[in-house]
Structures are given as C-alpha cells and as structure tokens.
C-alpha positions, 0 to 999 in steps of 0.5 A: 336575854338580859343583855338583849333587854339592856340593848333594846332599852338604851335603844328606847332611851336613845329613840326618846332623847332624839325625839325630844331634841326634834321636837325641841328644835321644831319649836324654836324654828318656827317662825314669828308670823307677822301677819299672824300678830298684826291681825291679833293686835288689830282686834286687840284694839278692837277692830271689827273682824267683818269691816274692811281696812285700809291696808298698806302693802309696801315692797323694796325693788331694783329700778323703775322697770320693776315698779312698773312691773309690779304696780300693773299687776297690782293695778288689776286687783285694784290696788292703789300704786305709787312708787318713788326711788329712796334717797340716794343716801339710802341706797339706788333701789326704789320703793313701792306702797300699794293700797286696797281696801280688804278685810283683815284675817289672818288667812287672808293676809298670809296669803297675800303675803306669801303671794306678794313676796312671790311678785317682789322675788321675781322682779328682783325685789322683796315685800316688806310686809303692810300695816293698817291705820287701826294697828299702832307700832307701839302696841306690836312692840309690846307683844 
C-alpha cells in the first residue's frame, strides 16, 4: 500500500504543477484591453462617465471601394465619414476616420470594437482602434 500512497502522491504534485503552469500561462495571455485603458485614463482625467464625447474611430482599407463600403454603413448609425488614400510613400491603402458623438464606457467601446474590427475584416481592412479629445497620448503612455 505504500507504494500505492507514493503513486497517488506524485499524481497530486504532477496534478498541481500542471495547474500552475495553466494558470500561469492564462495570465500573461490575456490581453492588454485598450479600450479598457482609454476609458480608464479618460476618467482619470476626470471625465464625466454620463456625458457624451467626441469619439474618433480610425480604419486602414485596400482601396476606395471599401471606404465606400464601410463609410455607408457607418453613415446609418450617424457616423460622420471622410477617407483619404496615405501617401504613396506610405503605402496604396487608404484611411478612414469616422466620428460620432457617444458615451464612453468600457462595455461600450469594446463592443464597437469588436463590432468594427468585424466591418474592416470583411472589406479587406482593419480597425485601428479610436481615441477622444479628453484623453491625452501622454498620460497612456505613462500607465
């Protein structure tokens, strides 16, 4: 029985070691949330979680068909749209920046996140994430 108790020991300690390196690995891939942090540092700096924002959402496309695309469906949620193509030194694809005043929430802005990053994927592009006037790049840089 004692060789049974030794067994069923080292099973225990194997058990645990592979739980710790799951859950060890679980952390560090989860990732930084970005609107998570945006809307942090917007109230750090004392924004006001009940009034709206100018917020400005930004996407990289492939051509002018997919501005095009992307900006009439944008357009029906009363999104403000103007796109341009980048420097041709930058590359061919074009760049689209679309407006709306919202609140900020972090449940929020994850959802249009993920709902815009859907939107660029399937015309070929990819979102590129937003920022407001009321958060300053040097502050995220600091956190």
């Amino acid at each position: 029985m004692s060789v049974m108790n030794v067994l069923l020991v080292l099973a225990g300690a194997i058990a645990a070691y592979r739980i710790v390196i799951i859950v060890r690995k679980a952390r560090s891939d989860q990732p930084d949330d970005w609107d998570e942090r945006l809307v942090k540092n917007l109230r750090a700096q004392g924004g006001d979680p009940f009034s709206p924002y100018e917020v400005d959402f930004f996407f990289d496309l492939p051509d002018a068909a997919a501005c095009q695309q992307v900006s009439a469906a944008l357009q029906v949620e009363a999104y403000s749209v103007d796109y341009r193509q980048l420097e041709p030194d930058l590359g061919v694809s074009y760049t689209l920046h679309a407006r709306k005043q919202i609140r900020v929430s972090v449940p929020d802005m994850q959802g249009l996140t993920r709902s815009f990053r859907a939107l660029a994927a399937q015309h070929g592009g990819r979102y590129d994430g937003w920022v407001t006037a009321g958060i300053s790049r040097e502050a995220l840089k600091r956190k």
